[in-house]
Biotite code that builds the C-alpha atoms (Angstrom):
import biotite.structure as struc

atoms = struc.array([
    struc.Atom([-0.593, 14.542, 57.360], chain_id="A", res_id=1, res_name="UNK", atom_name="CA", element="C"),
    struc.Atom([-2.325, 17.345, 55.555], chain_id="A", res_id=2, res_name="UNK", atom_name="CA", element="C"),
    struc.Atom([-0.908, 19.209, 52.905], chain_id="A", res_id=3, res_name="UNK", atom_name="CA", element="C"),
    struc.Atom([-2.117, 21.180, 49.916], chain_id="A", res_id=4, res_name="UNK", atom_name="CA", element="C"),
    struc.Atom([-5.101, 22.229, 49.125], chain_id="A", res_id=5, res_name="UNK", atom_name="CA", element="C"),
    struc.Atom([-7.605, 23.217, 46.379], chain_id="A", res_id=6, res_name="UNK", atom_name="CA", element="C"),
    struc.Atom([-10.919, 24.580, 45.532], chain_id="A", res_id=7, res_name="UNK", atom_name="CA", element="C"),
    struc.Atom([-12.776, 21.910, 47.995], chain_id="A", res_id=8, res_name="UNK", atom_name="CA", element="C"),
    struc.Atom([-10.183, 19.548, 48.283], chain_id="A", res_id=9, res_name="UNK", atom_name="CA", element="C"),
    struc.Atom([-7.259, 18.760, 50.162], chain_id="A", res_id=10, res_name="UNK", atom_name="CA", element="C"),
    struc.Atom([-4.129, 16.627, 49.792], chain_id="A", res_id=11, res_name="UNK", atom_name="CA", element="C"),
    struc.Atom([-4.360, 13.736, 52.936], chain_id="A", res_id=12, res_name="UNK", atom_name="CA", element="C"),
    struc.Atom([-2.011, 10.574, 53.412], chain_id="A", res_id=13, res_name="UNK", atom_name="CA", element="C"),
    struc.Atom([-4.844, 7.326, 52.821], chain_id="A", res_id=14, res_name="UNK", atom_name="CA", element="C"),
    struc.Atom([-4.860, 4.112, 53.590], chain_id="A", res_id=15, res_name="UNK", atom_name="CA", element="C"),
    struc.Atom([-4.170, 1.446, 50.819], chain_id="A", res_id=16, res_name="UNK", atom_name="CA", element="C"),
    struc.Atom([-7.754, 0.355, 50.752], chain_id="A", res_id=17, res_name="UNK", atom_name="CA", element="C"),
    struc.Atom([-9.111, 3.778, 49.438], chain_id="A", res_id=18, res_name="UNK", atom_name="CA", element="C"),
    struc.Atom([-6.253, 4.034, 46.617], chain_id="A", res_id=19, res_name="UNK", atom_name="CA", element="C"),
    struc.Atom([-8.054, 0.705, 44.958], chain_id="A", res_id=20, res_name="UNK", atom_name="CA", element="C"),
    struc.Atom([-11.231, 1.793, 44.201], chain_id="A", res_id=21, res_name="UNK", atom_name="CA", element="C"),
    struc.Atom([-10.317, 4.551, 41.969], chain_id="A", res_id=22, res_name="UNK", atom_name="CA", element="C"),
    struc.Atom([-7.132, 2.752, 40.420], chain_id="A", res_id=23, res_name="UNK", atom_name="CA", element="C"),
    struc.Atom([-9.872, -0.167, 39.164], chain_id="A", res_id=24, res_name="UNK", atom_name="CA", element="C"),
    struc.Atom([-11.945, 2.413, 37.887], chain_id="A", res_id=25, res_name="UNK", atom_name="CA", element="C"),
    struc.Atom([-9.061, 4.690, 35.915], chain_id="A", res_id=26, res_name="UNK", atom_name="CA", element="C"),
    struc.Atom([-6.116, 2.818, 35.371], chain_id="A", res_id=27, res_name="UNK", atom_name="CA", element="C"),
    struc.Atom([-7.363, -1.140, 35.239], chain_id="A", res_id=28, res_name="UNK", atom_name="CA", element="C"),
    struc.Atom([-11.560, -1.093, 33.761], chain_id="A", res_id=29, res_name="UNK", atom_name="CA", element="C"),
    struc.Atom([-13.137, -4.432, 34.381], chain_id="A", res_id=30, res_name="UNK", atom_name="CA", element="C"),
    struc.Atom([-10.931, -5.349, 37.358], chain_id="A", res_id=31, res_name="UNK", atom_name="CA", element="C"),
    struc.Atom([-12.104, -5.598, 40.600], chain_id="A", res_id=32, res_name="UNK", atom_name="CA", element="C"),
    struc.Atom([-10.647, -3.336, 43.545], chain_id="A", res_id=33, res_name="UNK", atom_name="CA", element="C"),
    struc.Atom([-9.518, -6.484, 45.407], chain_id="A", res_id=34, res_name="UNK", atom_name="CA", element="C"),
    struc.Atom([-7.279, -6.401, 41.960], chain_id="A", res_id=35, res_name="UNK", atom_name="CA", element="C"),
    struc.Atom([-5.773, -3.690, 42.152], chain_id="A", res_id=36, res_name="UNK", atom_name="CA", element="C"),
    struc.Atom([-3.116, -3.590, 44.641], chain_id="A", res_id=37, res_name="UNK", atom_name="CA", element="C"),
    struc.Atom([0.367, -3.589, 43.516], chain_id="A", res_id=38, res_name="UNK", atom_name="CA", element="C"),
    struc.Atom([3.960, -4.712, 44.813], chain_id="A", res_id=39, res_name="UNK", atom_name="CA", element="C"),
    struc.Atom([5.368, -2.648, 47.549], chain_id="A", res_id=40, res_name="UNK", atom_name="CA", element="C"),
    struc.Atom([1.775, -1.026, 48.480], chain_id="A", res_id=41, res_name="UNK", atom_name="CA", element="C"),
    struc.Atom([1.986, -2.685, 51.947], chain_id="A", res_id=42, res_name="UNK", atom_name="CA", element="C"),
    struc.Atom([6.040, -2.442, 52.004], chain_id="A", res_id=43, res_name="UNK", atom_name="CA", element="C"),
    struc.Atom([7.816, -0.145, 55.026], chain_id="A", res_id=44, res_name="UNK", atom_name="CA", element="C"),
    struc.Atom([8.177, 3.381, 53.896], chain_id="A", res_id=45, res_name="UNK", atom_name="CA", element="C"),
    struc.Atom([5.328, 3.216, 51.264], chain_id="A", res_id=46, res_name="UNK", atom_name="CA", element="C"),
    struc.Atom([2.555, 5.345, 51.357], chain_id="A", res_id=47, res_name="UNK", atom_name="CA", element="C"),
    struc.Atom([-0.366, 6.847, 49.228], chain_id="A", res_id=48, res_name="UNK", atom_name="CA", element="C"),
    struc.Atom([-2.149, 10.490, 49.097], chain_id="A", res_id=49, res_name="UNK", atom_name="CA", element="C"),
    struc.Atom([-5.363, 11.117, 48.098], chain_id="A", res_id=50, res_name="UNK", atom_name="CA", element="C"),
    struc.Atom([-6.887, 14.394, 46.783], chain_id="A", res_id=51, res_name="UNK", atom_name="CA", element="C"),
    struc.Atom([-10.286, 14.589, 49.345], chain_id="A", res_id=52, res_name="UNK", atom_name="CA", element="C"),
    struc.Atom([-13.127, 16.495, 48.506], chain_id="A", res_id=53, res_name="UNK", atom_name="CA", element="C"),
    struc.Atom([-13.983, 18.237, 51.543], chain_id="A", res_id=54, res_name="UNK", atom_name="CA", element="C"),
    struc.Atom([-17.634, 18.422, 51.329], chain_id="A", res_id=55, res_name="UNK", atom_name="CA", element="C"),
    struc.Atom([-18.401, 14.228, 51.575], chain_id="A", res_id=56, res_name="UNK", atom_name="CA", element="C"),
    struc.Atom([-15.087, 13.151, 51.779], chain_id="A", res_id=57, res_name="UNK", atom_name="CA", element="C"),
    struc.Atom([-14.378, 11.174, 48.305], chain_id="A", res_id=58, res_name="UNK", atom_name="CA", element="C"),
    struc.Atom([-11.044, 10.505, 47.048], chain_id="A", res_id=59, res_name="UNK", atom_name="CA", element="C"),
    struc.Atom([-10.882, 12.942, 43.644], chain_id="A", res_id=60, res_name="UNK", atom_name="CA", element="C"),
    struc.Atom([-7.274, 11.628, 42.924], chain_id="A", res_id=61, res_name="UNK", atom_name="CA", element="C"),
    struc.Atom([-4.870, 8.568, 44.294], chain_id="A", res_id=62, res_name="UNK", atom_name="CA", element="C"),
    struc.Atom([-1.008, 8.759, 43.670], chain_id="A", res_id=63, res_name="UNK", atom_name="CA", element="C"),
    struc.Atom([1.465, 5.681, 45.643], chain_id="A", res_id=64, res_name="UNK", atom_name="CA", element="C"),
    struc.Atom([5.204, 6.351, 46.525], chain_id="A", res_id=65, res_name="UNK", atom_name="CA", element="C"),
    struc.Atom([7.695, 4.086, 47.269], chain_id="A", res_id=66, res_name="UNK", atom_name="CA", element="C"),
    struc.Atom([11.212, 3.207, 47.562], chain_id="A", res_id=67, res_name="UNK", atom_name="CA", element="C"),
    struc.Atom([12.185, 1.439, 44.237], chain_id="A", res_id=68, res_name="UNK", atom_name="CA", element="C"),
    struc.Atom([15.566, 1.107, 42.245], chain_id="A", res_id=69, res_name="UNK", atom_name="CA", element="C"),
    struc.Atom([15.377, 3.171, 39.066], chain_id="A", res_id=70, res_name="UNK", atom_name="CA", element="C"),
    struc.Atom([15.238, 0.869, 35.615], chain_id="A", res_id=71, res_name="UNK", atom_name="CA", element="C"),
    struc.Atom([17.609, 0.613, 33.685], chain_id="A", res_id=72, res_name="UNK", atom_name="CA", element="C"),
    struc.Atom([16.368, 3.014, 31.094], chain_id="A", res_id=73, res_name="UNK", atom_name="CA", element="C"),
    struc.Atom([17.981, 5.914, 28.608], chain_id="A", res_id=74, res_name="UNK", atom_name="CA", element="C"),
    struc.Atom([21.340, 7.242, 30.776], chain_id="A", res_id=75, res_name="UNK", atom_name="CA", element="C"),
    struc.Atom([19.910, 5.071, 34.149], chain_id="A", res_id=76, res_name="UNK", atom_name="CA", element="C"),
    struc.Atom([21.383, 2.576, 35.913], chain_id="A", res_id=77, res_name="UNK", atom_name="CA", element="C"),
    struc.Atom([19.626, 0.867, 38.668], chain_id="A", res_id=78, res_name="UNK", atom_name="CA", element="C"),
    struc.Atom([20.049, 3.404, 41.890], chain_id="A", res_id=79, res_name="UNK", atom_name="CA", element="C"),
    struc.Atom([17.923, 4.194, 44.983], chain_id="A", res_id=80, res_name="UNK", atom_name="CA", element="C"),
    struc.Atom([15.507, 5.798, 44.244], chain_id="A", res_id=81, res_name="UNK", atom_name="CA", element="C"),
    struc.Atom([11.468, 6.725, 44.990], chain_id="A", res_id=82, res_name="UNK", atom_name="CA", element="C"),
    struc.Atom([8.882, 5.755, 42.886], chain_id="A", res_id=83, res_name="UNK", atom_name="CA", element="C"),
    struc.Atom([5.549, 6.795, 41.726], chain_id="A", res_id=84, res_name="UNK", atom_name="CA", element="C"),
    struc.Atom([2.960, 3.930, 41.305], chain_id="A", res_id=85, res_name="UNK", atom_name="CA", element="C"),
    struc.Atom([-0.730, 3.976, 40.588], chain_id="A", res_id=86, res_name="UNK", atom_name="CA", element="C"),
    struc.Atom([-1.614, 7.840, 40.341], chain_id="A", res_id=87, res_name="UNK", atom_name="CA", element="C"),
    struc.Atom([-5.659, 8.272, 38.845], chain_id="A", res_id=88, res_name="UNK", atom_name="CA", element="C"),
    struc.Atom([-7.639, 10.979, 39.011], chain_id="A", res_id=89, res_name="UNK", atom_name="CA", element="C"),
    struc.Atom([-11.580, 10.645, 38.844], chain_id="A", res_id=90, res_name="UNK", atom_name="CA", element="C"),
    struc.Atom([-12.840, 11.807, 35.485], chain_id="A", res_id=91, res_name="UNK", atom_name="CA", element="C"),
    struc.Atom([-14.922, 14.798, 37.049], chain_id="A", res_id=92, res_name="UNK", atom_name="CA", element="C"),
    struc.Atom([-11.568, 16.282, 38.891], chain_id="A", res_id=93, res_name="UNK", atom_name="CA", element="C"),
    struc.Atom([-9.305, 16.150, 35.595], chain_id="A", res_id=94, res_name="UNK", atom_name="CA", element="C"),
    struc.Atom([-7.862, 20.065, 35.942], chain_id="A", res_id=95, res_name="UNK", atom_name="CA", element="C"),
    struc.Atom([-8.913, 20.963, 38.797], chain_id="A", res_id=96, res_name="UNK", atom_name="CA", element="C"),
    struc.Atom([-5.134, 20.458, 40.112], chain_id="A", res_id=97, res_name="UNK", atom_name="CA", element="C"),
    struc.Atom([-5.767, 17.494, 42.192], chain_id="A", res_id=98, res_name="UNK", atom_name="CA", element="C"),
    struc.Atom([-2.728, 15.733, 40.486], chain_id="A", res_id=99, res_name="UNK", atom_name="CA", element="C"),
    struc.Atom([-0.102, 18.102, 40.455], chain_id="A", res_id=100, res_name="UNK", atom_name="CA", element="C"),
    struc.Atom([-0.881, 18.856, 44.161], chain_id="A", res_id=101, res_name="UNK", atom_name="CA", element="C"),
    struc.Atom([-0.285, 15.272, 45.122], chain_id="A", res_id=102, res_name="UNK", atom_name="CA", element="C"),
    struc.Atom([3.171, 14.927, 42.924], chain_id="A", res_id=103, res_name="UNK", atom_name="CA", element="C"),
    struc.Atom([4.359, 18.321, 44.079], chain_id="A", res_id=104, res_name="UNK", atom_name="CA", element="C"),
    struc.Atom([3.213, 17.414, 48.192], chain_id="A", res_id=105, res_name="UNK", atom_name="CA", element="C"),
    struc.Atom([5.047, 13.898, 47.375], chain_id="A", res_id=106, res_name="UNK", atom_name="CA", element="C"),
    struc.Atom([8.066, 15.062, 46.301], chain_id="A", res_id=107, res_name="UNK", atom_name="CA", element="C"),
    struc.Atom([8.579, 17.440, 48.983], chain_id="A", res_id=108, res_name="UNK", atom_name="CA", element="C"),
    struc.Atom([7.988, 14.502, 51.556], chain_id="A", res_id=109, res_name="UNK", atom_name="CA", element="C"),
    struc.Atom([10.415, 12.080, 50.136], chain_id="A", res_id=110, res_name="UNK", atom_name="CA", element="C"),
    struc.Atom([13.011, 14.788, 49.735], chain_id="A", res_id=111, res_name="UNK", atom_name="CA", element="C"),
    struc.Atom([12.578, 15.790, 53.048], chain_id="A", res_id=112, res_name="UNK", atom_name="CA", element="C"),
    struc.Atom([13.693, 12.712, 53.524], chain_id="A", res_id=113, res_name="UNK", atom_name="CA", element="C"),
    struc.Atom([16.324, 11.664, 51.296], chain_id="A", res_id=114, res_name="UNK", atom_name="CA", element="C"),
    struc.Atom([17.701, 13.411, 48.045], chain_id="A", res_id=115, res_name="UNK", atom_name="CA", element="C"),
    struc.Atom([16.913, 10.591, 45.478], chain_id="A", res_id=116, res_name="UNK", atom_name="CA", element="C"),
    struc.Atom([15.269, 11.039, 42.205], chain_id="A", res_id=117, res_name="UNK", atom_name="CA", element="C"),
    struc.Atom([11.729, 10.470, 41.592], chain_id="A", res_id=118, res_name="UNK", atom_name="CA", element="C"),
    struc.Atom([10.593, 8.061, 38.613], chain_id="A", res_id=119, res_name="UNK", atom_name="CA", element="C"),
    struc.Atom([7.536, 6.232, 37.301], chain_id="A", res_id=120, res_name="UNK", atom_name="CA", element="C"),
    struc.Atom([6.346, 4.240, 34.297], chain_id="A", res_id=121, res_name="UNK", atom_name="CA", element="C"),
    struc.Atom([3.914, 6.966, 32.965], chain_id="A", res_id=122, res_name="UNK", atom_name="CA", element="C"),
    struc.Atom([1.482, 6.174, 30.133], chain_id="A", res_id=123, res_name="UNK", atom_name="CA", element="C"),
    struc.Atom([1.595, 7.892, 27.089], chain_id="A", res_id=124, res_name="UNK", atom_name="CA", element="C"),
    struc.Atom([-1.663, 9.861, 27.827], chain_id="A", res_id=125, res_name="UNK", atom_name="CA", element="C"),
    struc.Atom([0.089, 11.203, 31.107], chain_id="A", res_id=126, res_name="UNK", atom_name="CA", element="C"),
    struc.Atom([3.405, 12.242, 29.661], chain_id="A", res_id=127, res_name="UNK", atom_name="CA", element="C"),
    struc.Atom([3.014, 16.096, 29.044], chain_id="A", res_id=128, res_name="UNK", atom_name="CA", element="C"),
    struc.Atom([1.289, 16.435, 32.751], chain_id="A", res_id=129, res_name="UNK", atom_name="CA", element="C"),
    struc.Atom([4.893, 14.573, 34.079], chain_id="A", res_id=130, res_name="UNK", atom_name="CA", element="C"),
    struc.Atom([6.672, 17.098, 31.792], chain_id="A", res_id=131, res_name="UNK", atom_name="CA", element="C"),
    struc.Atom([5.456, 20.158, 33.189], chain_id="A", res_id=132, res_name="UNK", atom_name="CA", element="C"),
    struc.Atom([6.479, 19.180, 36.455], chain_id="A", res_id=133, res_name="UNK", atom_name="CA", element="C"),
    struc.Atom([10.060, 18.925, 35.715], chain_id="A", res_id=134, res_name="UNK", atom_name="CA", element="C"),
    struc.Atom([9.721, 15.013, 34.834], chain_id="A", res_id=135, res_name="UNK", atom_name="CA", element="C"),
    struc.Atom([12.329, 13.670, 31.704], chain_id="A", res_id=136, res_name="UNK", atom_name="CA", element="C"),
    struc.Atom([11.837, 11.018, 29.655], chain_id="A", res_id=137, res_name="UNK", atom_name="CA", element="C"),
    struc.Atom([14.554, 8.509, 30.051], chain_id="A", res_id=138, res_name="UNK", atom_name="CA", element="C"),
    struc.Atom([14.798, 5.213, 27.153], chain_id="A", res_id=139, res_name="UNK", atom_name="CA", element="C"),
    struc.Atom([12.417, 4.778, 24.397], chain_id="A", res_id=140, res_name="UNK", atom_name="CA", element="C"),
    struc.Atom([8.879, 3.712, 24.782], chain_id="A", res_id=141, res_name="UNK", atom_name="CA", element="C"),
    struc.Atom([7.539, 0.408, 25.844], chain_id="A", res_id=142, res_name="UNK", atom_name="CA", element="C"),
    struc.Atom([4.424, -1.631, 26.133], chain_id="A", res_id=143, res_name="UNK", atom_name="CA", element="C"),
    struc.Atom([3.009, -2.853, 28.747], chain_id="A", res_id=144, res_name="UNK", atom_name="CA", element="C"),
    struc.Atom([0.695, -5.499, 27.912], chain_id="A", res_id=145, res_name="UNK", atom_name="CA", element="C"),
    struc.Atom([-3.265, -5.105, 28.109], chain_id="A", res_id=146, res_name="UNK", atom_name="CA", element="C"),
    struc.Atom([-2.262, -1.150, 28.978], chain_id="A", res_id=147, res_name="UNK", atom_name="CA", element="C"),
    struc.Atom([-0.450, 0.066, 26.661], chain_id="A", res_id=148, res_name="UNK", atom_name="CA", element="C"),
    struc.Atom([2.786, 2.537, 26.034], chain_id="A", res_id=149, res_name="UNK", atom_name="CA", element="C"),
    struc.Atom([4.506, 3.859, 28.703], chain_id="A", res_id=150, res_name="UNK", atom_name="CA", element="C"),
    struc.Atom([7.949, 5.743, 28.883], chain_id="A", res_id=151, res_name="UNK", atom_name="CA", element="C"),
    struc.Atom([10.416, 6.268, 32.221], chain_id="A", res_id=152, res_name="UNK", atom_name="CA", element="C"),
    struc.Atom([10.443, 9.424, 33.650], chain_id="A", res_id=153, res_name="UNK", atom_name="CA", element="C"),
    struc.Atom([12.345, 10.809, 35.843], chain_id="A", res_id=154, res_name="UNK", atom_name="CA", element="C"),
    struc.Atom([12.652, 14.146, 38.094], chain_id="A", res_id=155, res_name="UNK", atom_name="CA", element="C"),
    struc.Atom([15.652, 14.892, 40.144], chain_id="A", res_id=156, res_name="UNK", atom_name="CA", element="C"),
    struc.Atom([15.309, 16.035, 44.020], chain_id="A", res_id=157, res_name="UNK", atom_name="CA", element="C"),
    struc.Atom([15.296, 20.151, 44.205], chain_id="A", res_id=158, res_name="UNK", atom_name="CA", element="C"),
])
């Protein structure tokens, strides 16, 4: 799968073992890639994109969907649903549009598939980027231990 594309990059489906590197290096400093890897990242009907740069092939961005029960959070109730896990981008492609390319090109492939709503935990520091892409904040803000706040988001299939 190929999808989007930017100035030198391109949106491509990745294996698990090049999501790691980067998520050790944005979202968990100090940890180890072998670290890194979260529930459900090997499950059936998971998969990851990566933002590749097309000149040496490096992974600018990482973002993990799955299938996964929204919280109970705000107006939620726990419903099938498809979840957004582990997105980083690389400090040198922050605005370049790496992100939004691989939320907007994940979307569209899970809704191809099924009309359920899209959520993640996002941290505080990511919740105006989630905004702008039609993301709501469901419940109140939470901790999450070593990381820090995080609220539920959620976007409903187009």
């Amino acid at each position: 799968m190929s999808g989007a594309t930017g100035s030198g990059w391109r949106v491509v489906e990745v294996p698990t073992a090049e999501v790691l590197p980067l998520r050790a290096m944005v979202l968990r400093p100090g940890w180890g890639s072998d670290m890194c890897e979260m529930p459900g990242d090997t499950k059936a009907g998971t998969f990851h994109l990566g933002a590749r740069r097309d000149s040496d092939g490096a992974i600018l961005a990482v973002m993990t969907m799955m299938v996964d029960d929204t919280p109970a959070a705000g107006s939620l109730t726990p419903a099938p649903a498809w979840r957004i896990r582990g997105m980083a981008s690389h400090p040198e492609a922050r605005g370049m549009g790496c992100g939004k390319a691989l939320v907007v090109e994940g979307c569209a492939r899970v809704w191809g598939e099924r009309k359920d709503p899209v959520w993640c935990n996002a941290r505080r520091v990511a919740y105006g980027f989630y905004e702008k892409l039609g993301f709501r904040f469901e419940g109140g803000e939470f901790e999450i231990e070593g990381i820090g706040p995080h609220m539920v988001m959620v976007r409903d299939p187009e």
